[in-house]
SEKOL-281892 format. One record per residue (C-alpha): residue in one letter; residue number from 1; x, y, z. Coordinates in steps of 0.02 Angstrom, whole numbers, plus 32768, in hexadecimal, padded with zeros to 4 digits. Layout:
BEGIN
+--------+-----+------+------+------+
: residu : num :    x :    y :    z :
+--------+-----+------+------+------+
:      a : NUM :    X :    Y :    Z :
...
+--------+-----+------+------+------+
This chain:
BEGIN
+--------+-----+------+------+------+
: residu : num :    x :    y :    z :
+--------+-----+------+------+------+
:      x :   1 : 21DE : 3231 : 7578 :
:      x :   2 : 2166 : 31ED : 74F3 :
:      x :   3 : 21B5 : 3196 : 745B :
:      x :   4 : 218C : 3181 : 73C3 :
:      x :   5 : 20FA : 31D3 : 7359 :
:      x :   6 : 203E : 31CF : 737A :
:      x :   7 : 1FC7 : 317D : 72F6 :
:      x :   8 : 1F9F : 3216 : 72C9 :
:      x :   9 : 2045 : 3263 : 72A4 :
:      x :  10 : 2068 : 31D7 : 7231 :
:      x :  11 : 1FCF : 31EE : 71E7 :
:      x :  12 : 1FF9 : 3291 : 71C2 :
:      x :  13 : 208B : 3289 : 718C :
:      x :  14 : 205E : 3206 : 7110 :
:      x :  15 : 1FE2 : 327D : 70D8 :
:      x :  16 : 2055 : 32F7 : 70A8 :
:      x :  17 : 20DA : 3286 : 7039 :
:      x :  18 : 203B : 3245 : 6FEC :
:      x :  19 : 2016 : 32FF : 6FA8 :
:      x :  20 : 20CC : 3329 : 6FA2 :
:      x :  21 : 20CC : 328E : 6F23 :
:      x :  22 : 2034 : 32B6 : 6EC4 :
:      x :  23 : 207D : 3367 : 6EB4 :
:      x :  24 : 2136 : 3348 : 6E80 :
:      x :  25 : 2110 : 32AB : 6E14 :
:      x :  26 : 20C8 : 3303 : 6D77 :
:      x :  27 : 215F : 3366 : 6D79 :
:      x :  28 : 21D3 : 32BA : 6D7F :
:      x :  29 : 2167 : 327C : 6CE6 :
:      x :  30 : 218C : 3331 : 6C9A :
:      x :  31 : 223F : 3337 : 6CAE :
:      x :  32 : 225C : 3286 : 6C7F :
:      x :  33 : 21FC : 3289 : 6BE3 :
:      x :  34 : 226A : 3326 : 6BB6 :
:      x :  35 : 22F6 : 32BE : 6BD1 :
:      x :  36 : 22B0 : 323C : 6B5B :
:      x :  37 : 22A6 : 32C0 : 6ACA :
:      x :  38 : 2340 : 3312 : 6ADF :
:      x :  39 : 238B : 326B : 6AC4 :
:      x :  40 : 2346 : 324B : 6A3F :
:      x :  41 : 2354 : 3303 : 69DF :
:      x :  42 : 2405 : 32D4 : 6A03 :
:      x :  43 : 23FF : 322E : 69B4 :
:      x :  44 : 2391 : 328D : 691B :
:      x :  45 : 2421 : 3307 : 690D :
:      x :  46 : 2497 : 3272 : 68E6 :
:      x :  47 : 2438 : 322B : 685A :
:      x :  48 : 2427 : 32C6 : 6816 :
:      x :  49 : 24EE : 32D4 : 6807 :
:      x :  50 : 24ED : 3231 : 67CB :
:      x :  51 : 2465 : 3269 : 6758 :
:      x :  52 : 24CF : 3302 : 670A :
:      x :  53 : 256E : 3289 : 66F8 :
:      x :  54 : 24FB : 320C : 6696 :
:      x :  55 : 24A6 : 327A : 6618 :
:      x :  56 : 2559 : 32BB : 6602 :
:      x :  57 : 25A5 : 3237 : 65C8 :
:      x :  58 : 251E : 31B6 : 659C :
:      x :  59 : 24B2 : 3239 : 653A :
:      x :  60 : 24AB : 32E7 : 6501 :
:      x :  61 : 24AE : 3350 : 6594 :
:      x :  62 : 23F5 : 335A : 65A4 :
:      x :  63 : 2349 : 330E : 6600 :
:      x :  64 : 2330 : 32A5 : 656A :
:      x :  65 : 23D9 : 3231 : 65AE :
:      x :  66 : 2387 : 320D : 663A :
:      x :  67 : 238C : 3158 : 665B :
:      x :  68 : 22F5 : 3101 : 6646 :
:      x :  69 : 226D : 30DC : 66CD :
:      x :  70 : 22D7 : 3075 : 673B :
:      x :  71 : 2366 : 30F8 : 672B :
:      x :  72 : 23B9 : 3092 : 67C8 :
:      x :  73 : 23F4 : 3012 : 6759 :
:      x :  74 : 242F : 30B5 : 66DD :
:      x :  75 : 2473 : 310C : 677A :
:      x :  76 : 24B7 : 306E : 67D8 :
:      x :  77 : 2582 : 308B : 6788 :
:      x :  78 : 257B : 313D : 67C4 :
:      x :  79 : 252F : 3116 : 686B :
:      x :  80 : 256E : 306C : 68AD :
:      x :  81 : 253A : 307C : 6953 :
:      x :  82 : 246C : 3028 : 693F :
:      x :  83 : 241A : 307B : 69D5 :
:      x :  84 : 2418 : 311E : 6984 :
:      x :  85 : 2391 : 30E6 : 690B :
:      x :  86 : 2326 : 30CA : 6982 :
:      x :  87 : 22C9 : 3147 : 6A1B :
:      x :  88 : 2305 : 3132 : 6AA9 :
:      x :  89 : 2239 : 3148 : 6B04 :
:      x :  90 : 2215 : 30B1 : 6A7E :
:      x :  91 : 2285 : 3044 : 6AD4 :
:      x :  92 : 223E : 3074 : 6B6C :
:      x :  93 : 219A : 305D : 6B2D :
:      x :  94 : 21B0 : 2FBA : 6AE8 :
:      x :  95 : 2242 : 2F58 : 6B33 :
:      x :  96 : 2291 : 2EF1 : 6ABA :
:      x :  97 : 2231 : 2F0A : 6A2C :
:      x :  98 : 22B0 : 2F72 : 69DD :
:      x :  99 : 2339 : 2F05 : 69E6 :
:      x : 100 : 22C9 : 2E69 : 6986 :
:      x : 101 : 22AF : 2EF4 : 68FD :
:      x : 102 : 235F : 2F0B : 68F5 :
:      x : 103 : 2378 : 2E4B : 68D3 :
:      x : 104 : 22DB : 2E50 : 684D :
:      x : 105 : 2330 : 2ECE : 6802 :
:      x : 106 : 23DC : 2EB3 : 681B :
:      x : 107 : 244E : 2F06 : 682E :
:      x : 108 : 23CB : 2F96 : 6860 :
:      x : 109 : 231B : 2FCD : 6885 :
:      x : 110 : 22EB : 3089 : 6877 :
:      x : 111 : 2268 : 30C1 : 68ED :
:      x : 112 : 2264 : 3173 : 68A4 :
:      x : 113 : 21FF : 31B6 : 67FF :
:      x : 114 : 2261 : 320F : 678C :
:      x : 115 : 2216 : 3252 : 66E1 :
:      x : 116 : 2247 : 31EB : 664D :
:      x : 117 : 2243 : 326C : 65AD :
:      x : 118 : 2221 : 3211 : 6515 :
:      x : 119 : 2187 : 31B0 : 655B :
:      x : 120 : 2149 : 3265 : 65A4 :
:      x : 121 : 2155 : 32A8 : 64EF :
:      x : 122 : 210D : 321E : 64AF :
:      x : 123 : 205E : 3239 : 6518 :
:      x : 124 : 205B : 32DA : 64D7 :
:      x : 125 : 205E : 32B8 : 641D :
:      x : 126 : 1FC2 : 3233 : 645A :
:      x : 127 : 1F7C : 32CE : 64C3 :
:      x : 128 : 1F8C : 3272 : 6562 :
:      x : 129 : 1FFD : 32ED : 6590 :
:      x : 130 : 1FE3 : 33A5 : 6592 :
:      x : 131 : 2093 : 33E4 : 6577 :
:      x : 132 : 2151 : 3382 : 6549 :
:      x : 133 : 21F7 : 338B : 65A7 :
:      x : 134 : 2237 : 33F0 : 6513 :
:      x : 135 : 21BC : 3487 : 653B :
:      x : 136 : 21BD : 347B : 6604 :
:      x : 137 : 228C : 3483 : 65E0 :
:      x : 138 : 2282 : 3514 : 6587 :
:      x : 139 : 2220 : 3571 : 6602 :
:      x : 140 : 2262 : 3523 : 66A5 :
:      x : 141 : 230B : 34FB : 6680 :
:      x : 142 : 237C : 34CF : 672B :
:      x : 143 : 22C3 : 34D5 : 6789 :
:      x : 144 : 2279 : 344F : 6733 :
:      x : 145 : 2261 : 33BB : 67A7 :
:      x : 146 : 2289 : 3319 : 6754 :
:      x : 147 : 2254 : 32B4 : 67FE :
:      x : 148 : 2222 : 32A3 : 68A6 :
:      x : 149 : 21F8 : 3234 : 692E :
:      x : 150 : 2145 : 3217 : 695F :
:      x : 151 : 216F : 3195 : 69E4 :
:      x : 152 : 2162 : 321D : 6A7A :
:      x : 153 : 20A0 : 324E : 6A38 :
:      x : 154 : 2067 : 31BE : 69F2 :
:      x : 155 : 20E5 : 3129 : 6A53 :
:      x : 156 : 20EE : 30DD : 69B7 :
:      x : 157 : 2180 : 30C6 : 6941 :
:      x : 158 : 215C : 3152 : 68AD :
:      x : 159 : 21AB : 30F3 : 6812 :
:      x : 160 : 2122 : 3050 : 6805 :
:      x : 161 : 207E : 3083 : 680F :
:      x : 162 : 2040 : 2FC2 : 6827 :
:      x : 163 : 20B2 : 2F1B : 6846 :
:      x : 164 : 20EF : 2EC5 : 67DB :
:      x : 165 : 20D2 : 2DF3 : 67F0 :
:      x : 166 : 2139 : 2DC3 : 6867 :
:      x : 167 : 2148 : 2E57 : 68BE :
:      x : 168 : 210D : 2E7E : 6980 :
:      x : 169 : 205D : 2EDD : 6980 :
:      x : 170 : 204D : 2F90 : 69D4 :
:      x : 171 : 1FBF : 2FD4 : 69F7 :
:      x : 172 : 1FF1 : 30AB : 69CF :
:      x : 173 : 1F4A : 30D0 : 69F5 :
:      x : 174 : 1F4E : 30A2 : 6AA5 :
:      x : 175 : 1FEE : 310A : 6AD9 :
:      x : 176 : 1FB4 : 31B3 : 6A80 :
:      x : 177 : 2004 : 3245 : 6ADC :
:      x : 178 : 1FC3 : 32F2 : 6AB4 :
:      x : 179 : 2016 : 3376 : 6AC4 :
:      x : 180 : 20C2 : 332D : 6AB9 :
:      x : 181 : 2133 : 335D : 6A24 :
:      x : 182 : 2162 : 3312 : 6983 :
:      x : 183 : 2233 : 331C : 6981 :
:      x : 184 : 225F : 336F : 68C8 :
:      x : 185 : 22EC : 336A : 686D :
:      x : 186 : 2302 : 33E9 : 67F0 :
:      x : 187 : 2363 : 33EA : 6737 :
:      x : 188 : 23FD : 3451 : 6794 :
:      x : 189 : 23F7 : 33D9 : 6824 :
:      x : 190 : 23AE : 3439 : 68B2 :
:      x : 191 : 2336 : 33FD : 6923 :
:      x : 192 : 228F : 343A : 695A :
:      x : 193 : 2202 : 33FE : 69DB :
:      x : 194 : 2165 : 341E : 6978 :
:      x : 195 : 20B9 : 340F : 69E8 :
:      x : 196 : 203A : 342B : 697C :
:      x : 197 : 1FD0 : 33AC : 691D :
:      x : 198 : 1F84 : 3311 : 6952 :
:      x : 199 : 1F96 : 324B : 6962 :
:      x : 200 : 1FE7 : 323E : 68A2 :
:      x : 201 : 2020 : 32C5 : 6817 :
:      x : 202 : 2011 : 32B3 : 6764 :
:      x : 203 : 20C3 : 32BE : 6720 :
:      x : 204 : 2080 : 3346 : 66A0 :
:      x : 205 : 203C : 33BF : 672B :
:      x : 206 : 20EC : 338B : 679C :
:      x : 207 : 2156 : 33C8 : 66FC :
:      x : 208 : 20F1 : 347E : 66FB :
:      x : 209 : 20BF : 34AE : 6793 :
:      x : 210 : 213C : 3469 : 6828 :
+--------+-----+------+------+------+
């Protein structure tokens, strides 16, 4: 009775979980970068409450209280809990990195953008703008998005463009991911997955057409 399997058994049966791997392991990377931005709509969605308590009772019920461009530090009473600033594929990204912006920071670092009114209107009356919150408001109203993550199209955290001294260099350029979404938060705090546009989106053309 013979034992065991022939050379070229193994052989072949290596050869088929090498193509049973190369098939099925696209759909891991699928699945778990879904995973990665439901995560973080969810952690969007928060902020967004947080958001609506703020402007509430910090401001006059409008975009224009918005906290300013590092609204974690705004947001950081109404959400104590740090990790939500932050997407969770960015800390898979870039191990660590978060947490040292947290402590530059302190008591919190924001990896998401989020539009910041007054400055917005402000490029307008310059004409670097081509519209103001005001008039997107007015047309939009719940559906205007006041910010998204980039981090799952670009692997980059949306809110600094460049680094500040002292702060760890990432290259965006080199983890560009087309096709992937941009995670938006909207005025009456839902949450879309927006796939158009490319590697970065002028906040003017982000407040009218997504």
């Amino acid at each position: 009775m013979r034992k065991g399997l022939t050379l070229m058994e193994l052989l072949t049966v290596i050869s088929i979980l090498v193509t049973l791997t190369a098939l099925l392991y696209p759909v891991y990377l699928k699945v778990r970068s879904r995973v990665y931005e439901t995560n973080c709509a969810n952690q969007l969605k928060q902020i967004g409450l947080a958001i609506k308590m703020y402007v509430e009772e910090q401001g006059d019920g409008t975009p224009y209280s918005i906290p300013g461009p590092h609204i974690g530090l705004g947001l950081y009473p109404y959400i104590r809990n740090k990790d939500i600033f932050v997407c969770p594929y960015f800390k898979v990204l870039f191990p660590g990195v978060a947490e040292k912006r947290h402590q530059r920071w302190h008591p919190v670092w924001n990896s998401y953008f989020f539009i910041t009114p007054r400055s917005i209107d402000e490029a307008a009356r310059e004409g670097d703008s081509i519209c103001t919150v005001a008039e997107v408001f007015a047309k939009r109203g719940d559906q205007m998005p006041i910010g998204y993550c980039g981090v799952h199209r670009n692997g980059c955290d949306s809110s600094i463009p460049g680094p500040p001294p002292g702060f760890e260099w990432i290259d965006c350029h080199k983890l560009y991911f087309p096709g992937q979404p941009l995670v938006v938060l909207r005025w009456g705090g839902s949450i879309d997955f927006v796939y158009k546009g490319g590697y970065s989106v002028p906040t003017d053309i982000f407040l009218i057409d997504y």
